[in-house]
N, C-alpha and C positions, 0 to 999 in steps of 0.2 A: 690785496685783492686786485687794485690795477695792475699790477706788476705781470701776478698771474694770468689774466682776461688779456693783455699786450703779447705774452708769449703764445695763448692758445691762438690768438690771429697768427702771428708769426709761421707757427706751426702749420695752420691751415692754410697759407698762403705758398707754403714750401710742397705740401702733396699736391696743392693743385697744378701746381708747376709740373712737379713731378708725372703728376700723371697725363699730364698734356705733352711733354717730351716722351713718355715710354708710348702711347697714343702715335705719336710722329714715327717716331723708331720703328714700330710695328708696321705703321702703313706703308713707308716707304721697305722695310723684309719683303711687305708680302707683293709690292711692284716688283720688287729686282726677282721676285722667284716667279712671280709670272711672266716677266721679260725673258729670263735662263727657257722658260719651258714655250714660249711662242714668239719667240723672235720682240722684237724692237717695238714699244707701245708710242704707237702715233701720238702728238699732242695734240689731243681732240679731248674734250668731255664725255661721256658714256654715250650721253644722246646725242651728239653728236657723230660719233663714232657708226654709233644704230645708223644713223640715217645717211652713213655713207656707204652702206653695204649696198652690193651692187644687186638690183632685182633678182635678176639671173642667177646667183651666186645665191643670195638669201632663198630663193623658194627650190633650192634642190634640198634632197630629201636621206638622211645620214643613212637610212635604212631603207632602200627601196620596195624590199620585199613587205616588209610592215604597214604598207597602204597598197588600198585595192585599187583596183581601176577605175569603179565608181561609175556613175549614171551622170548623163547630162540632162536630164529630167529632174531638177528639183523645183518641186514644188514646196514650200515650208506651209507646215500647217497657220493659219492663220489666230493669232491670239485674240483671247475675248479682253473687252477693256477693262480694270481694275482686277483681273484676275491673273493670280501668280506674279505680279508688279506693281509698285508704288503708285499711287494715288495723288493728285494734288491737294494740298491742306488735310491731308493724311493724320489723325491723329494717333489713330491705335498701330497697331500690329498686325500684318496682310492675314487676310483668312487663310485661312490651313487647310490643305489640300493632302494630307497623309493622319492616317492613325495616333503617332506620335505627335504632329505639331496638332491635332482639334483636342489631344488629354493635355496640353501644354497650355493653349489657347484658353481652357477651363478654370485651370489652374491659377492662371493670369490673373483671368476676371476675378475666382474671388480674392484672390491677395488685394485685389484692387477694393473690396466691399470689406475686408478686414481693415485693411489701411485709414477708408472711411471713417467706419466705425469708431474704430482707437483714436483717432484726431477728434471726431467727435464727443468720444466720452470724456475725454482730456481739455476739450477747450471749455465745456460742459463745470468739470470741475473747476478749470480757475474761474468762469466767470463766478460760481459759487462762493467758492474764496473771497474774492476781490469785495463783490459784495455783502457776503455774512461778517465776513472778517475786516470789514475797514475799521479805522482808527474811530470814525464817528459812535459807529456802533458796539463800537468794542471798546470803551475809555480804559480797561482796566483789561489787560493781553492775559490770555491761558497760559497756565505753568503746566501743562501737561507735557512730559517731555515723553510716552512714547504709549503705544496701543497694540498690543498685544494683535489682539485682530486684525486690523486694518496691517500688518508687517505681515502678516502668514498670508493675507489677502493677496497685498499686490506681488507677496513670492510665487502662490501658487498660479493666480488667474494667470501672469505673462508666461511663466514654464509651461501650461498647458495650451495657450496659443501657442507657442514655440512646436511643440510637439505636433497638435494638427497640422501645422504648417510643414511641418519635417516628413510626413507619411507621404502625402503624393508625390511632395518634390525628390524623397529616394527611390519612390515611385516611378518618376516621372528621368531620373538618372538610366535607373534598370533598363528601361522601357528602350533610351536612345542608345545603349550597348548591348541588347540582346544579342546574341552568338545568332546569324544567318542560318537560314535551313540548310541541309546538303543540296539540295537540288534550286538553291537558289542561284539567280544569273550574275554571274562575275563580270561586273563592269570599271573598268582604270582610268582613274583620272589626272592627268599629269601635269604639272603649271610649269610653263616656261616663262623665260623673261622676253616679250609678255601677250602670251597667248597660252591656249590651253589644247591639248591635244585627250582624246577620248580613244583608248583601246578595248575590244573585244576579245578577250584569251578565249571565253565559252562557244565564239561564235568566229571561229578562223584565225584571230589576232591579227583583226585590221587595227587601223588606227585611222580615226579625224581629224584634223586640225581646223580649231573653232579659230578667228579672230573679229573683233569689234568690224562694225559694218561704220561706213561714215553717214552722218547724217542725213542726205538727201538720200542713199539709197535703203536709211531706218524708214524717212515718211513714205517711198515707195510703197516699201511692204506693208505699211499701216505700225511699225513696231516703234517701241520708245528709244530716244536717242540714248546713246554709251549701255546698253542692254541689248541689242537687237543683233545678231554674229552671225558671219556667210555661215555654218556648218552647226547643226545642233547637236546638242547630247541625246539620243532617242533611246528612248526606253520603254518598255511593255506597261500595261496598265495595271493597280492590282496583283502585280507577282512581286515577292522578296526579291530585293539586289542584294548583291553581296560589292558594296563600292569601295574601291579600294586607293586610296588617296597617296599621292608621293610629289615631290616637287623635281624638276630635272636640273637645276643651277641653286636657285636662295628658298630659303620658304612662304610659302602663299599658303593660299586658305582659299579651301572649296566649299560656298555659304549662299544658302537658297531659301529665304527668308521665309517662304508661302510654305515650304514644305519642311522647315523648323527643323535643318542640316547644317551644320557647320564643321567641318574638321581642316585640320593643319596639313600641309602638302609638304611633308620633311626629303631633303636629298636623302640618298640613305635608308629611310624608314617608308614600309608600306602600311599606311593607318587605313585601317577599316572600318564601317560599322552598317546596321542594317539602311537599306534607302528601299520606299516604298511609296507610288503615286496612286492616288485614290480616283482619280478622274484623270479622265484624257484632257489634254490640252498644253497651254508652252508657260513655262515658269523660269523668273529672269532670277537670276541673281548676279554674283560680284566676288572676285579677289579680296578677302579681306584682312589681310596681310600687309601691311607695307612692303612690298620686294621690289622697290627701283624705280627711277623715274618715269615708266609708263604702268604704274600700280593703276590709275584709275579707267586706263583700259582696256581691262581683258575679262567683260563682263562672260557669263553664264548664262548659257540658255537650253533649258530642258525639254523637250518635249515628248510627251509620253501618247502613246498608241497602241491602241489595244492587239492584244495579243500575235491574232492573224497579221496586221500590216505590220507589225514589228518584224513577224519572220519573214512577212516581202521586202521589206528593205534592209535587212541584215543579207539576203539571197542576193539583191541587189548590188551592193557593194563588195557582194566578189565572197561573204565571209559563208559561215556553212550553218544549219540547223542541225540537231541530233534528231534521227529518224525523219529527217525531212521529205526521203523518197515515198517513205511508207505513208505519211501523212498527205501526199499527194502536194507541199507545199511549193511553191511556183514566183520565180522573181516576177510580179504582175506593176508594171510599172503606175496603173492606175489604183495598186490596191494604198498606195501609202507615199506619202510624200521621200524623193527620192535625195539625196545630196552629194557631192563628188565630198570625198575626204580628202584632196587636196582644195588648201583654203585658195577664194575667187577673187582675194585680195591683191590686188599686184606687188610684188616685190614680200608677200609674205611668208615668215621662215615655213618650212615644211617640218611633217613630224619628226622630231628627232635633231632637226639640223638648228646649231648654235647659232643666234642672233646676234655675233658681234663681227667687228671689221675684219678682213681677211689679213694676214701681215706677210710679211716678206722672211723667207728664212735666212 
């Protein structure tokens, strides 16, 4: 048996090898095949690399036609405190500002009175045990060895919790992949590394590019530090989106806590699912993805506007309404908070344009 137990180490110590040299091997393929296709890779670190891109260079734009001209009138809508954002000593889960997160938020609580409950009727029983059954009281222990009853008992009562517990929550699945209406508004959300750009296909196919604000200019605006971003996501109030998620380099995650959203940002793949805001106002969220050394900041900021000032600030930024002539609708600079979609960031990448060092051919 020791003999055996000395070889399985052996063994084990031989893949791990193993798979630490085929690890090596692989990383250094995949430098020599991105040096063949971009020239000579600097000796810098990633982040280092990032933050030697030249301003000028990083905030041109790979697609020009794909960003409007945009308004120098932004005004951001101003956020209410503890709504659509984390709280201090925070214990629960943000209020829910969409249909699908307040039947989510429901659901929550009672799993949380279920939970109760079962811990209680269970602590309930052993103290019962402990004390009907000690050795004092009992000199002379039960030969029962089983009960008929009490076995169908506790099979059926947990299968039937199980089951309740099963109805909302495929309930509560359906609910967050409903197929969008046809006439709902197609909005694209793109994750770079690491900032996030917002395109419009229904309304011109502009594009925004959001990036983290730094702190003094978050207490400016009254917004919470690594949440607050020059350019927001703006969206109608009360109408179906149709959001359409993809990543432009590694994969991120598009996740808005208040409004009880989360989907993966795949190069490659365009993941959709329905998004729907119940109340006007700004809703923060976060990358939740590990993708790179600046993961934690290329925070999410939604702001929703009812209906009319959506179409003045979609008009705004150069993009188009359907039947806008007829409805008499009007770029009205006072009707809605206005934003340039190029980010007010200095040196930040523009839509479309790769955030990494320029190389020599």
């Amino acid at each position: 048996m020791k003999t055996l137990g000395f070889h399985r180490i052996v063994a084990s110590l031989a893949m791990a090898v193993s798979l630490l040299l085929g690890a090596q091997v692989a990383l250094a393929q995949t430098t020599l095949e991105q040096g063949d296709l971009v020239g000579p890779v600097p000796d810098e670190t990633p982040s280092a690399a990032l933050e030697a891109v030249d301003p000028a260079e990083a905030a041109d734009v790979a697609d020009p036609d794909a960003v409007a001209a945009g308004s120098g009138a932004y005004t951001p809508m101003k956020p209410t405190a503890g709504k659509g954002m984390p709280v201090d000593a925070g214990i629960d889960i943000q209020p829910q500002y969409s249909q699908t997160g307040e039947f989510a938020y429901a659901l929550h609580s009672g799993l949380i009175w279920v939970m109760v409950l079962i811990c209680a009727f269970v602590l309930a029983l052993m103290l019962y045990v402990v004390i009907r059954f000690r050795r004092k009281a009992n000199p002379v222990p039960s030969k029962t060895s089983h009960n008929t009853l009490v076995e169908v008992v506790w099979t059926v009562v947990p299968a039937l919790i199980l089951l309740g517990i099963a109805i909302p929550s495929i309930t509560l699945i359906a609910k967050q992949y409903e197929t969008p209406p046809k006439d709902a508004i197609t909005i694209k959300a793109i994750g770079y590394q690491w900032y996030w750009g917002y395109a419009y296909p229904d309304n011109g196919d502009f594009e925004i590019v959001s990036n983290m604000l730094d702190a003094d200019e978050a207490d400016a605006r009254g917004e919470p530090h690594q949440l607050a971003v020059d350019n927001r996501m703006v969206v109608p109030v009360g109408v179906p989106i149709r959001l359409q998620v993809t990543g432009a380099d590694v994969i991120h995650s598009f996740a808005v806590p208040s409004l009880w959203f989360k989907m993966d940002a795949v190069p490659g793949r365009l993941n959709e699912k329905i998004f729907q805001v119940d109340e006007p106002g700004v809703y923060y969220g976060q990358c939740s993805e590990l993708c790179g050394a600046r993961h934690g900041y290329m925070p999410i900021a939604v702001e929703a506007l009812p209906m009319d000032q959506y179409n003045a600030w979609v008009l705004a930024q150069g993009g188009t309404i359907a039947g806008a002539e007829e409805e008499g609708v009007e770029a009205n600079p006072s009707a809605a908070p206005l934003q340039e979609p190029e980010s007010s960031e200095p040196g930040a990448p523009g839509a479309g344009a790769a955030p990494v060092a320029p190389t020599e051919a």
